[in-house]
N, CA, C and O atoms as a GROMACS GRO file, in nm:
protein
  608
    1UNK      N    1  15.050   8.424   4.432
    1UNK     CA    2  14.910   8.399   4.409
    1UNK      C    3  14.894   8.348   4.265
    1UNK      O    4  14.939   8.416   4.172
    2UNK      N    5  14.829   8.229   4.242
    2UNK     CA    6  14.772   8.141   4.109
    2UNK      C    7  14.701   8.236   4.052
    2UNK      O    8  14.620   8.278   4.134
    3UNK      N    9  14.689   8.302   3.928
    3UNK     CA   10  14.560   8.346   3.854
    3UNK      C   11  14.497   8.235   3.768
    3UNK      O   12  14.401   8.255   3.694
    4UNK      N   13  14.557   8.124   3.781
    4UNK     CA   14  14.407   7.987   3.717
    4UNK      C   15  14.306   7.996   3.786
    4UNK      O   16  14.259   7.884   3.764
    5UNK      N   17  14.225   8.049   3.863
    5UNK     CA   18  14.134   8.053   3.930
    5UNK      C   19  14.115   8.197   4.025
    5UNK      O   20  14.200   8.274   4.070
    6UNK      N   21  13.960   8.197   4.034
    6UNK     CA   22  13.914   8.304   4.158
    6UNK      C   23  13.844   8.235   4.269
    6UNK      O   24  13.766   8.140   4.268
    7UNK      N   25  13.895   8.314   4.373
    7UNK     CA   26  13.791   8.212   4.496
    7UNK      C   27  13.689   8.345   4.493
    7UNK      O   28  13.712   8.465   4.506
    8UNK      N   29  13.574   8.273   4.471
    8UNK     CA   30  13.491   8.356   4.583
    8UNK      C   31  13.368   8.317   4.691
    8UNK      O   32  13.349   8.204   4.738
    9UNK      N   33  13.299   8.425   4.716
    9UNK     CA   34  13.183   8.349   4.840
    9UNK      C   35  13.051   8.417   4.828
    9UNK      O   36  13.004   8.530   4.830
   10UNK      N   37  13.009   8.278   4.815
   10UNK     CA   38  12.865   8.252   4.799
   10UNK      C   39  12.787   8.210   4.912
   10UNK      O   40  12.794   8.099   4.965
   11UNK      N   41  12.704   8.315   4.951
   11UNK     CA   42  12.682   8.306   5.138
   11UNK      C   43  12.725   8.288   5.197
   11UNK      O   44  12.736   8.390   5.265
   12UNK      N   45  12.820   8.146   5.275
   12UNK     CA   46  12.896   8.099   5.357
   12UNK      C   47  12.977   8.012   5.293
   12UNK      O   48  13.047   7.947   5.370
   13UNK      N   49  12.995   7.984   5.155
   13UNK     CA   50  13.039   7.858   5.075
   13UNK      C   51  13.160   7.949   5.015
   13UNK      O   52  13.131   8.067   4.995
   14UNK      N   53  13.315   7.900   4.981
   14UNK     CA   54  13.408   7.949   4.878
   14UNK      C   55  13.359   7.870   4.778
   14UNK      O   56  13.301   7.763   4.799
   15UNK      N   57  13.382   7.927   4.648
   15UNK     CA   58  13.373   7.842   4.556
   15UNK      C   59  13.488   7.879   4.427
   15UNK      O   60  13.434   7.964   4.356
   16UNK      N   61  13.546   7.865   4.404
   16UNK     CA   62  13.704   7.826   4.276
   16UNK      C   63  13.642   7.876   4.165
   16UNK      O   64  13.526   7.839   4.184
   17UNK      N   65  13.643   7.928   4.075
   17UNK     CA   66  13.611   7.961   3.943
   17UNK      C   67  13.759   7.947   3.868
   17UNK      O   68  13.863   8.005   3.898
   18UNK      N   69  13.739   7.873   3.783
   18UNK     CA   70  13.884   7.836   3.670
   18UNK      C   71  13.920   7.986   3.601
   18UNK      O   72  13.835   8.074   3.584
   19UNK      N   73  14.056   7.998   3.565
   19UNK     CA   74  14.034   8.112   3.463
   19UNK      C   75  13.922   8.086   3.306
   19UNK      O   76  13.858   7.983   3.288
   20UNK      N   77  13.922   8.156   3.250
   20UNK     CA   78  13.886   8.098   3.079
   20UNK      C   79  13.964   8.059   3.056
   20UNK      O   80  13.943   7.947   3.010
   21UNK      N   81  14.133   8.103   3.060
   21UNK     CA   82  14.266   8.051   2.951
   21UNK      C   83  14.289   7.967   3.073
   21UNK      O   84  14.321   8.012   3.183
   22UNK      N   85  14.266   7.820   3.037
   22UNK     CA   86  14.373   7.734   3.117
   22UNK      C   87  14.480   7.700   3.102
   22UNK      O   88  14.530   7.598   3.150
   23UNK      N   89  14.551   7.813   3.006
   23UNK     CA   90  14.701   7.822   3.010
   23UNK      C   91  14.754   7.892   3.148
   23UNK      O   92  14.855   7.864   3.213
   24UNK      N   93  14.660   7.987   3.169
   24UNK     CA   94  14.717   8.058   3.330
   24UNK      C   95  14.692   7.939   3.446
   24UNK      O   96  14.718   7.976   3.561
   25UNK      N   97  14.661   7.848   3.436
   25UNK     CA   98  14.666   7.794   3.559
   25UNK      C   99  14.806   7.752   3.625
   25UNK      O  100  14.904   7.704   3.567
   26UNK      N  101  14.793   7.779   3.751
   26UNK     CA  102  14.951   7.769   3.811
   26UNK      C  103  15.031   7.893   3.756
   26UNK      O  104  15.148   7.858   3.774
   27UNK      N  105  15.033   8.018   3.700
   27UNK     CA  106  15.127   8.145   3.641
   27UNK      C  107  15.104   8.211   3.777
   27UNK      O  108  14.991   8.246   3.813
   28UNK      N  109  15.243   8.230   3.870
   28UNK     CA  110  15.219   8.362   3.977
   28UNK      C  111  15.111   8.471   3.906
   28UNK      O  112  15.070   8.473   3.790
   29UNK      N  113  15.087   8.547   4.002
   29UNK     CA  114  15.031   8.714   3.980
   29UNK      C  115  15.139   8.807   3.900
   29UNK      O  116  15.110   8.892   3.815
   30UNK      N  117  15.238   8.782   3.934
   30UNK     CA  118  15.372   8.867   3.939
   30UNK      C  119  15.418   8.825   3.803
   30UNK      O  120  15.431   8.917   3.723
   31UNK      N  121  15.441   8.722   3.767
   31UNK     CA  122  15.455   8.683   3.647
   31UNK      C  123  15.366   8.739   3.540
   31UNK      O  124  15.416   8.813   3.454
   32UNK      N  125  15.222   8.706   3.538
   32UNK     CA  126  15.141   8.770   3.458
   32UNK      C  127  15.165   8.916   3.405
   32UNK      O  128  15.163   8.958   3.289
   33UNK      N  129  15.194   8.998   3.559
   33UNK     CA  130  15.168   9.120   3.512
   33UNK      C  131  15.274   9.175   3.440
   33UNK      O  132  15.275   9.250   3.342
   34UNK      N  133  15.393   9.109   3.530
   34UNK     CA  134  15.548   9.160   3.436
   34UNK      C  135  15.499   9.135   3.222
   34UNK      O  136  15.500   9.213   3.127
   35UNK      N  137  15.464   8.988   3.237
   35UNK     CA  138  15.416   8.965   3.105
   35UNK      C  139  15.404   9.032   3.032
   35UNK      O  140  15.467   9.065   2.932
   36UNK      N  141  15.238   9.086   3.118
   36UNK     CA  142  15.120   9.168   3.016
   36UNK      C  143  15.191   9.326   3.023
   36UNK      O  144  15.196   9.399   2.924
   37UNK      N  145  15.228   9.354   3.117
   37UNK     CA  146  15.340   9.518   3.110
   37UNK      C  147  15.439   9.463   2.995
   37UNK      O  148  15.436   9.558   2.918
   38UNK      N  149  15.509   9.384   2.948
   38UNK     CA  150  15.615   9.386   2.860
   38UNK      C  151  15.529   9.394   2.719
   38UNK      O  152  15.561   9.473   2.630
   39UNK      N  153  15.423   9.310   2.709
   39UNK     CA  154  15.367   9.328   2.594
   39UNK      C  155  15.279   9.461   2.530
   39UNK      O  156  15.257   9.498   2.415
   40UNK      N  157  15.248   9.503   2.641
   40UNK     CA  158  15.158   9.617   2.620
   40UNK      C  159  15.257   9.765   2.599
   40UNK      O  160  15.228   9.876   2.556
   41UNK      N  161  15.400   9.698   2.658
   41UNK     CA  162  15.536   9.845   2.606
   41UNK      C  163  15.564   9.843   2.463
   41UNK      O  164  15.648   9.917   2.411
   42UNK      N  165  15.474   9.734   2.383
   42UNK     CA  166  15.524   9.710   2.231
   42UNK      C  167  15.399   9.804   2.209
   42UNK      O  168  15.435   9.868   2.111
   43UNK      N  169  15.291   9.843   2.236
   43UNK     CA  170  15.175   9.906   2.191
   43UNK      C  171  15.088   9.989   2.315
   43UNK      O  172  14.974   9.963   2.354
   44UNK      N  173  15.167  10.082   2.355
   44UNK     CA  174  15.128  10.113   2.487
   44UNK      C  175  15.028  10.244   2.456
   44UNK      O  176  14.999  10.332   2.537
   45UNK      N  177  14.991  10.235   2.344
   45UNK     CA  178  14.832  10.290   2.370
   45UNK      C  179  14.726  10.202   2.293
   45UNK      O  180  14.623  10.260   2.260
   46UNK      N  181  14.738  10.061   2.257
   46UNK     CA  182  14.618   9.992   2.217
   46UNK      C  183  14.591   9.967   2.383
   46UNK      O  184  14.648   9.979   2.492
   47UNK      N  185  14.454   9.922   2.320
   47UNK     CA  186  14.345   9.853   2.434
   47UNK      C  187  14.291   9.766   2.434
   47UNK      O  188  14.186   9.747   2.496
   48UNK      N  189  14.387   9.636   2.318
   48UNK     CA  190  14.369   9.529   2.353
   48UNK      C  191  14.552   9.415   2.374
   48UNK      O  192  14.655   9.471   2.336
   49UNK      N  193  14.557   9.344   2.403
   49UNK     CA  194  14.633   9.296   2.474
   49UNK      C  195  14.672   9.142   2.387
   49UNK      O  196  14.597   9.056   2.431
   50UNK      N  197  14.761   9.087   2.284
   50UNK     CA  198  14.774   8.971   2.258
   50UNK      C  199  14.809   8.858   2.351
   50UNK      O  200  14.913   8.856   2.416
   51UNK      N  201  14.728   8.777   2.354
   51UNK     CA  202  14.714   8.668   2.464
   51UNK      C  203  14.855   8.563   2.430
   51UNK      O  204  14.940   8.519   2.507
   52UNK      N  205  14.834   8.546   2.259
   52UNK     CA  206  14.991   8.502   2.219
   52UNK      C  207  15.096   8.516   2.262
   52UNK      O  208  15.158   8.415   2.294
   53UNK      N  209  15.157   8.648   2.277
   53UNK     CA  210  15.228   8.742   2.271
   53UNK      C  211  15.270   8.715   2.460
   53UNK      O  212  15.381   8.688   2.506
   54UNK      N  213  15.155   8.733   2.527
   54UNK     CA  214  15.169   8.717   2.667
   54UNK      C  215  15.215   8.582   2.682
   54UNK      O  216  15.316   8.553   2.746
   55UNK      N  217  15.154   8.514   2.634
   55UNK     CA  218  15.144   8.338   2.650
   55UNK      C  219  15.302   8.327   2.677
   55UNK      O  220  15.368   8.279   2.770
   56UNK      N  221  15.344   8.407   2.529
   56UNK     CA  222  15.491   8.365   2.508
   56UNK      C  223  15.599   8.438   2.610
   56UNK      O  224  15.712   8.390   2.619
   57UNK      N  225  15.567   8.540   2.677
   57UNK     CA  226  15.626   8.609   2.736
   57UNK      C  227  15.644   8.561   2.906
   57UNK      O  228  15.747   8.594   2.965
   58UNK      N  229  15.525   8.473   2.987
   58UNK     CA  230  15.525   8.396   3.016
   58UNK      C  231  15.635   8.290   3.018
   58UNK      O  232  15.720   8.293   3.107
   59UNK      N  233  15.635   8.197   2.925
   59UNK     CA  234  15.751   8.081   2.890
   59UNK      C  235  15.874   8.159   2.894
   59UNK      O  236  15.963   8.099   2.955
   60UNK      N  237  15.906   8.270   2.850
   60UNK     CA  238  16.040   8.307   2.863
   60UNK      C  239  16.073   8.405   2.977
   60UNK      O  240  16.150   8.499   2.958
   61UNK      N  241  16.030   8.388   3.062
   61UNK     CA  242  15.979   8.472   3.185
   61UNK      C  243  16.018   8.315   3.302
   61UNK      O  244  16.101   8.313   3.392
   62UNK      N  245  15.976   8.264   3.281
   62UNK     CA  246  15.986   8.124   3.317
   62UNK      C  247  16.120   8.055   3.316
   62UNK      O  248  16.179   8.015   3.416
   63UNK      N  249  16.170   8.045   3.166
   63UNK     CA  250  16.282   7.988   3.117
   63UNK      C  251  16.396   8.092   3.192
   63UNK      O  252  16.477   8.039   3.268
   64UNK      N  253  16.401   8.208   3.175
   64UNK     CA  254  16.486   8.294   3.252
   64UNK      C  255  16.511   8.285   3.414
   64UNK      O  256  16.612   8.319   3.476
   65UNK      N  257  16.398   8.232   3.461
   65UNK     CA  258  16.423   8.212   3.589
   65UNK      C  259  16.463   8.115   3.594
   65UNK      O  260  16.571   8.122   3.653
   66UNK      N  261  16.442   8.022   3.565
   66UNK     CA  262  16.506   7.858   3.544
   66UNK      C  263  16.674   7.862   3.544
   66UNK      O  264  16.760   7.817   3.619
   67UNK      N  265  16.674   7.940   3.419
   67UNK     CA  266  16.801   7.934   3.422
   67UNK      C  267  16.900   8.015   3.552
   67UNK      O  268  16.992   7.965   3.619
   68UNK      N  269  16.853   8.131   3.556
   68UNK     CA  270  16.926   8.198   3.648
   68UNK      C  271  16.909   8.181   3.782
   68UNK      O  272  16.983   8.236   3.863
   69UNK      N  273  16.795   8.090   3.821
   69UNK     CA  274  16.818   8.004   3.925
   69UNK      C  275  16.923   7.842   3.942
   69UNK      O  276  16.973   7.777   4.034
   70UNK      N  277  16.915   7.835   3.811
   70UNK     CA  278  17.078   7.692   3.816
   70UNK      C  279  17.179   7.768   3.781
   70UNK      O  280  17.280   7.702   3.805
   71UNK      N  281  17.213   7.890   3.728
   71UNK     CA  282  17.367   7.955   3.773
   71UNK      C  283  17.392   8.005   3.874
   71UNK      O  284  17.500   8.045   3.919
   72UNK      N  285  17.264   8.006   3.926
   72UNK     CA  286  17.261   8.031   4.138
   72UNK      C  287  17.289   7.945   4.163
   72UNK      O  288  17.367   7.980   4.251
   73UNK      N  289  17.295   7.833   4.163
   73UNK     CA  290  17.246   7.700   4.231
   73UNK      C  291  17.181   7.698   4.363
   73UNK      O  292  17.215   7.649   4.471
   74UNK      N  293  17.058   7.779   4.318
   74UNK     CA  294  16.958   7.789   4.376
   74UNK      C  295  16.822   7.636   4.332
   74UNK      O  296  16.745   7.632   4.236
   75UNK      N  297  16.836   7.551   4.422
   75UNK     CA  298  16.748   7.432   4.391
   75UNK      C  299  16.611   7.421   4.413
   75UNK      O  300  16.565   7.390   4.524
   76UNK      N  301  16.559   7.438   4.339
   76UNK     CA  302  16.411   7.354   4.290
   76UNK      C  303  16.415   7.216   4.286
   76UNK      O  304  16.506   7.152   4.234
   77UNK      N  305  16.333   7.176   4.333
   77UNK     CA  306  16.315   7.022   4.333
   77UNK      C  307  16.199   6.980   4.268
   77UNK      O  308  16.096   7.012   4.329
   78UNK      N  309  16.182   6.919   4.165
   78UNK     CA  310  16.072   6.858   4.048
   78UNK      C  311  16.027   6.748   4.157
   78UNK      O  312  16.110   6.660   4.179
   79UNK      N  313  15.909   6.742   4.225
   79UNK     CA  314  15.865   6.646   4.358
   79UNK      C  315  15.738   6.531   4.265
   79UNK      O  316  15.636   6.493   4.321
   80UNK      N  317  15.770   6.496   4.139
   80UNK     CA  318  15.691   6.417   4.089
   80UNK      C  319  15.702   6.270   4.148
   80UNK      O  320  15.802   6.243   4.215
   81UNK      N  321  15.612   6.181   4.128
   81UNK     CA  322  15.640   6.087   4.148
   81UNK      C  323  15.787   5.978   4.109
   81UNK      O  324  15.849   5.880   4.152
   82UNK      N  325  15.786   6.042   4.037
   82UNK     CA  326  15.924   5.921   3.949
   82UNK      C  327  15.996   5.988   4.041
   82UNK      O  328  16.038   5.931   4.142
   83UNK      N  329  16.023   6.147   4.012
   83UNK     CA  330  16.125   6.209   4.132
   83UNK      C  331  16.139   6.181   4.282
   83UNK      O  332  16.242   6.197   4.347
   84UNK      N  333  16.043   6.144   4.319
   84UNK     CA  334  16.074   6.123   4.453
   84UNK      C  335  16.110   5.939   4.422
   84UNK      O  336  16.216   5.899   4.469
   85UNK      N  337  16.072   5.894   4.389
   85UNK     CA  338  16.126   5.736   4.410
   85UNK      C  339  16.291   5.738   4.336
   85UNK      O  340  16.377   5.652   4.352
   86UNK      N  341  16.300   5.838   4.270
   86UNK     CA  342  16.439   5.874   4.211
   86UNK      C  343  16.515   5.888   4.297
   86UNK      O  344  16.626   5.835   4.287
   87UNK      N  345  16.478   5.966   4.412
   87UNK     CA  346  16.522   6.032   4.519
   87UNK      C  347  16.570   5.951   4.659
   87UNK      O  348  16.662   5.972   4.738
   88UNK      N  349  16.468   5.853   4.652
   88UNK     CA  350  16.454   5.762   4.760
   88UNK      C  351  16.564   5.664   4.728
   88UNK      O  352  16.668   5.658   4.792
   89UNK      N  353  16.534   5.591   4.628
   89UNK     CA  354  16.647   5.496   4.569
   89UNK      C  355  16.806   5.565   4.586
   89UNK      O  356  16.894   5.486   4.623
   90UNK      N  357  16.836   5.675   4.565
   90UNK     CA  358  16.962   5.725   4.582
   90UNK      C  359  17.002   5.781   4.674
   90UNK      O  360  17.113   5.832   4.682
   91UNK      N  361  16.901   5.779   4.775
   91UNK     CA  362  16.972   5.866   4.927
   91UNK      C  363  16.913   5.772   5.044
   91UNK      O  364  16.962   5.795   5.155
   92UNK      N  365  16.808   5.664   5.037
   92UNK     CA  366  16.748   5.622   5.156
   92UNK      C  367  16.771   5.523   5.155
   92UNK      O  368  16.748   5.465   5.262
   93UNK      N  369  16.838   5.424   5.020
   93UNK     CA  370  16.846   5.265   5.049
   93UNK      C  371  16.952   5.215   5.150
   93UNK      O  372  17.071   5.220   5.180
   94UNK      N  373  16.823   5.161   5.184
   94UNK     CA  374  16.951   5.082   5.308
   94UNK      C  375  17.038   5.158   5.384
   94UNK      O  376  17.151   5.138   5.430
   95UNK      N  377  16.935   5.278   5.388
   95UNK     CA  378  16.990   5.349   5.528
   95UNK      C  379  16.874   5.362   5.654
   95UNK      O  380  16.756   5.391   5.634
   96UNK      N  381  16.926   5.337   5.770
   96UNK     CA  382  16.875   5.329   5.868
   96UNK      C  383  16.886   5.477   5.987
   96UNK      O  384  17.000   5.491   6.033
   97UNK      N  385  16.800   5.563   6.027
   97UNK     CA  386  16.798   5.654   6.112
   97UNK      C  387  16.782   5.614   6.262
   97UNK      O  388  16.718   5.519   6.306
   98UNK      N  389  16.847   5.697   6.325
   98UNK     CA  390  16.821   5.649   6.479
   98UNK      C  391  16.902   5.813   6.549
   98UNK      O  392  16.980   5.900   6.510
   99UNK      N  393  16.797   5.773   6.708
   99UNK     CA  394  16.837   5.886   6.749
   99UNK      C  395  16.945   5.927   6.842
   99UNK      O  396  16.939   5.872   6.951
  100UNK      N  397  17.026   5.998   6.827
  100UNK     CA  398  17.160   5.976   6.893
  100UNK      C  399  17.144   6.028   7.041
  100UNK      O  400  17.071   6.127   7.041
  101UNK      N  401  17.193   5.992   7.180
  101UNK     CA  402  17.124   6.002   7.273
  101UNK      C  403  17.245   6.139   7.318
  101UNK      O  404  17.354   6.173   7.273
  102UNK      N  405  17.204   6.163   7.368
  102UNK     CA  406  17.263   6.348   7.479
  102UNK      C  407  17.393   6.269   7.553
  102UNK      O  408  17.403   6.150   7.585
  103UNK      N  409  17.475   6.364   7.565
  103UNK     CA  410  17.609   6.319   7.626
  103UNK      C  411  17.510   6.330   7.789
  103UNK      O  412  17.404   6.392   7.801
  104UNK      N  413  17.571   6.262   7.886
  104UNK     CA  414  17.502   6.275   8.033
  104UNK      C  415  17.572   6.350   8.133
  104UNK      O  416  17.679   6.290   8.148
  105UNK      N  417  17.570   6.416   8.185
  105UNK     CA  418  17.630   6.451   8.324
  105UNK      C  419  17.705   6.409   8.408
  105UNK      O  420  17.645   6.377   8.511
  106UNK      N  421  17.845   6.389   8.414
  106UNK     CA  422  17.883   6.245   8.475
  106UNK      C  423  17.828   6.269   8.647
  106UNK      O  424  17.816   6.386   8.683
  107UNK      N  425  17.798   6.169   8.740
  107UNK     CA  426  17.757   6.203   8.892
  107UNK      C  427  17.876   6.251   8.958
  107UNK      O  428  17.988   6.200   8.970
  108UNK      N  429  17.838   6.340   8.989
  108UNK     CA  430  17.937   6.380   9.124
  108UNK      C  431  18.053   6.436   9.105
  108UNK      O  432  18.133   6.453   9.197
  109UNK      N  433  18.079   6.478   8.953
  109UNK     CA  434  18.199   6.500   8.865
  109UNK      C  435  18.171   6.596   8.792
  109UNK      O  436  18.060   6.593   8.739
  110UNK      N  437  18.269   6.724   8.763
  110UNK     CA  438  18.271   6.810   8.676
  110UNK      C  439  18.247   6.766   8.537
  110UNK      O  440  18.287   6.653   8.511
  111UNK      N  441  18.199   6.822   8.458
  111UNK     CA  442  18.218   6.729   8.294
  111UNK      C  443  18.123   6.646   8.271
  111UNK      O  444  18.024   6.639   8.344
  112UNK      N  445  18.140   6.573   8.166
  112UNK     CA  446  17.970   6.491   8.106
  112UNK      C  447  18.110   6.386   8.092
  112UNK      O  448  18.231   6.405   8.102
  113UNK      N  449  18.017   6.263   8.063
  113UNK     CA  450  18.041   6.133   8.060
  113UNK      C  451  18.096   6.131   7.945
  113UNK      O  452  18.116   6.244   7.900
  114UNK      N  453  18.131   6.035   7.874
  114UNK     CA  454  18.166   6.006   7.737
  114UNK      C  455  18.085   5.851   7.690
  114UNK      O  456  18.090   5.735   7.730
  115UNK      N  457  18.017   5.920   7.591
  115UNK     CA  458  17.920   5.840   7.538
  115UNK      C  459  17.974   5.668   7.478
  115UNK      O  460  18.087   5.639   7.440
  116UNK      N  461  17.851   5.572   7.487
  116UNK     CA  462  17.943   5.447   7.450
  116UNK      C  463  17.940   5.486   7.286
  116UNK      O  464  17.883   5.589   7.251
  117UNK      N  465  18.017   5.381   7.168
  117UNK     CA  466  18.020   5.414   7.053
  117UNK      C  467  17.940   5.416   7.016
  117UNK      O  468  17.918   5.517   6.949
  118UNK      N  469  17.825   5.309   7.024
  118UNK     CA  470  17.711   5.220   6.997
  118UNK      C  471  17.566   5.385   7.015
  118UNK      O  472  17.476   5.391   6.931
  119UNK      N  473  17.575   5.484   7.120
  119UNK     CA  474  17.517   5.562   7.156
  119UNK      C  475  17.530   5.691   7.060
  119UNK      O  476  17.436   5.771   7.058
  120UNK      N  477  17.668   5.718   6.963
  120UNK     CA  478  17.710   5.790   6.935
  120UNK      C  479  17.628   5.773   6.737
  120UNK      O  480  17.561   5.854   6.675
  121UNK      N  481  17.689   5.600   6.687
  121UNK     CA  482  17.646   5.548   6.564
  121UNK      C  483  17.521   5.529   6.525
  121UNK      O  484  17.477   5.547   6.411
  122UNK      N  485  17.440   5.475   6.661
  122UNK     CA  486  17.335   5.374   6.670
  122UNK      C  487  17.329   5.256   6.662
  122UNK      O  488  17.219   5.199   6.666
  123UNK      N  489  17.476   5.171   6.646
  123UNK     CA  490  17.531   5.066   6.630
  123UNK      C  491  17.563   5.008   6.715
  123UNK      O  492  17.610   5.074   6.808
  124UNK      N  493  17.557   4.857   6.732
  124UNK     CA  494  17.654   4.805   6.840
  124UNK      C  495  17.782   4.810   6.851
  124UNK      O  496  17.828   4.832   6.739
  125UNK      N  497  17.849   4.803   6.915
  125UNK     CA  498  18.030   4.828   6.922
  125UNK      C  499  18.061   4.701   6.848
  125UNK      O  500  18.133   4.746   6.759
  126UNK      N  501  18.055   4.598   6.831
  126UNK     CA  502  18.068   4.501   6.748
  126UNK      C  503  18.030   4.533   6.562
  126UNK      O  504  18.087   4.487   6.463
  127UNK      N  505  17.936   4.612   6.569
  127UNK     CA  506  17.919   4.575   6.434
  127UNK      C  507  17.974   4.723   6.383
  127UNK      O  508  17.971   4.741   6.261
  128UNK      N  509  18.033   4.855   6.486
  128UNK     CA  510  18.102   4.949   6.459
  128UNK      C  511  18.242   4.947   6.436
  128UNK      O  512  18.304   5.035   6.376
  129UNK      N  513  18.288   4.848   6.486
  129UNK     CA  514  18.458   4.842   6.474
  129UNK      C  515  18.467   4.708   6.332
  129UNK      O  516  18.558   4.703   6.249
  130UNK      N  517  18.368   4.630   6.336
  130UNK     CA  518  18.392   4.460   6.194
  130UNK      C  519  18.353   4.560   6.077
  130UNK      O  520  18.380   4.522   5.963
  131UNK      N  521  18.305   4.661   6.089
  131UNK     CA  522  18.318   4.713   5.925
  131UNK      C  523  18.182   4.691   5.900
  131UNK      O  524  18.179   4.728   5.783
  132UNK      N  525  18.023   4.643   5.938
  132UNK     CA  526  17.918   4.614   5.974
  132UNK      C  527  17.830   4.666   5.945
  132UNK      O  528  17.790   4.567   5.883
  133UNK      N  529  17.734   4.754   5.925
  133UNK     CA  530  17.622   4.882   5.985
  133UNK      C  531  17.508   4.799   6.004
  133UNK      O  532  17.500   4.687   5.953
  134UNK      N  533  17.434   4.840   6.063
  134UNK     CA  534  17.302   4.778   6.117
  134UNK      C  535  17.215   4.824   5.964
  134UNK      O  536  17.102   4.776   5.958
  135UNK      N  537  17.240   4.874   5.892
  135UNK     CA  538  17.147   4.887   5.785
  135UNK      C  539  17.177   4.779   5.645
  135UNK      O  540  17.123   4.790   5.535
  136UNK      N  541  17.253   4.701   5.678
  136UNK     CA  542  17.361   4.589   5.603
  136UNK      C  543  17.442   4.618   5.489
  136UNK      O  544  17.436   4.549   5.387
  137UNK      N  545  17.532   4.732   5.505
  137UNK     CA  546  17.633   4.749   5.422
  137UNK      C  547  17.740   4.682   5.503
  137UNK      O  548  17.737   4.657   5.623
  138UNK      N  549  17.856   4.654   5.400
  138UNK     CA  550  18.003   4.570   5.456
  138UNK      C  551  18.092   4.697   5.407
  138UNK      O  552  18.080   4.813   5.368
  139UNK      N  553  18.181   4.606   5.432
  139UNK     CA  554  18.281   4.713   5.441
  139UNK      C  555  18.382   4.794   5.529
  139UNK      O  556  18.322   4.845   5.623
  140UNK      N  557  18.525   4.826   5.529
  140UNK     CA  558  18.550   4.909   5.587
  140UNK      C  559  18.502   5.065   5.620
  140UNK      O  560  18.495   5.120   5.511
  141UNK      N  561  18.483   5.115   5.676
  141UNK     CA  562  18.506   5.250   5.723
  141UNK      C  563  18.532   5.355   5.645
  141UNK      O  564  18.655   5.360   5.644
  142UNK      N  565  18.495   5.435   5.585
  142UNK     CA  566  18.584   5.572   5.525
  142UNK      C  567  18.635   5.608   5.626
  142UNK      O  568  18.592   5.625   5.739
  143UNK      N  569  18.791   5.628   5.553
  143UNK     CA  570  18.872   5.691   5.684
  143UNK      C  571  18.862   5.829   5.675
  143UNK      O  572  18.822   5.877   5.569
  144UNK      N  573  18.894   5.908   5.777
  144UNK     CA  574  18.867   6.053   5.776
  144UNK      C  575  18.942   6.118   5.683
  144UNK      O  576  19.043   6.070   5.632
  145UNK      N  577  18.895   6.230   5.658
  145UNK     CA  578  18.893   6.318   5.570
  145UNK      C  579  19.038   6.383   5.605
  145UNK      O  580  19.061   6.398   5.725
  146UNK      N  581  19.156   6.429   5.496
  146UNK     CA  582  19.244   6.454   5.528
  146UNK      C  583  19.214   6.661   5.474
  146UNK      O  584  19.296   6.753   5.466
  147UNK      N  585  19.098   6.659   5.456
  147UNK     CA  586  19.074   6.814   5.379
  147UNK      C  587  19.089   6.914   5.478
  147UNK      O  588  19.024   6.919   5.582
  148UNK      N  589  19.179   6.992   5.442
  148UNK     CA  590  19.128   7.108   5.545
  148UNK      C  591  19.082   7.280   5.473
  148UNK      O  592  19.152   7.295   5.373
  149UNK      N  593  19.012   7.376   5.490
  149UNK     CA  594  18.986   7.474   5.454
  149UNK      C  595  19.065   7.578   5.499
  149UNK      O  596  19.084   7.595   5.619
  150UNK      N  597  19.114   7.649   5.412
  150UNK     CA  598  19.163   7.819   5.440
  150UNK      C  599  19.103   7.912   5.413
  150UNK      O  600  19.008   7.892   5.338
  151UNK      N  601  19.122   8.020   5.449
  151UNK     CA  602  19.081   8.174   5.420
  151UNK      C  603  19.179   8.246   5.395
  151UNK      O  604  19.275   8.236   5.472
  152UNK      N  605  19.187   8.338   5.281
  152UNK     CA  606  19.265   8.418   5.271
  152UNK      C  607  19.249   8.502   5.345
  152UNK      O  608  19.326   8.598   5.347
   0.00000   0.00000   0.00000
């Protein structure tokens, strides 16, 4: 939950109220309070609260997760504009999707059919074996992967 704002209701209407500090806009709930509990353990019988002090506790509340979410490699994705055309350019050019069709039933026969190549790629058998793709890259083939995995 955002504390930049309160919803509330006005007869039948919600209506948004901003915080005052539009530094909290976008700060979880959870964040805040861890915050304002860390700051208030430096003076845990005043009864007022440095907003500084929180502000900053905040950012490094933040920065800590940041980080210890990339020694997770746990991914966040920054979905800004530049980022996504960042994104697009390096994973979608000149690639083409298509849907690969169900192996069939063969008639009258135990077992399923075996699919044509063209059904399997999305390609024609011509432009799957010349090195081709229907999305216009050239080229040979990567040949398969010689990797294999163990377990101890």
């Amino acid at each position: 939950m955002d504390i930049g704002g309160i919803s509330v209701r006005l007869g039948s209407e919600w209506h948004t109220i901003p915080a005052v500090d539009d530094s909290l806009d976008g700060v979880p709930d959870r964040t805040w309070l861890t915050a304002v509990r860390h700051v208030r353990a430096g003076a845990p019988n005043s009864r007022r609260v440095d907003m500084v002090a929180v502000r900053e506790a905040i950012k490094a509340i933040h920065a800590r997760t940041a980080a210890s979410m990339a020694a997770a490699g746990i991914n966040v994705e920054d979905w800004s504009p530049e980022a996504m055309a960042r994104a697009e350019r390096q994973n979608f050019a000149g690639v083409e999707f298509f849907e690969r069709k169900a192996p069939q039933k063969a008639d009258a026969e135990p077992g399923h059919a075996i699919p044509d190549l063209s059904e399997v790629t999305g390609e024609d058998d011509a432009a799957a074996t010349s090195g081709t793709s229907s999305a216009g890259a050239t080229g040979p083939r990567p040949a398969k992967s010689n990797l294999t995995i163990e377990e101890d």
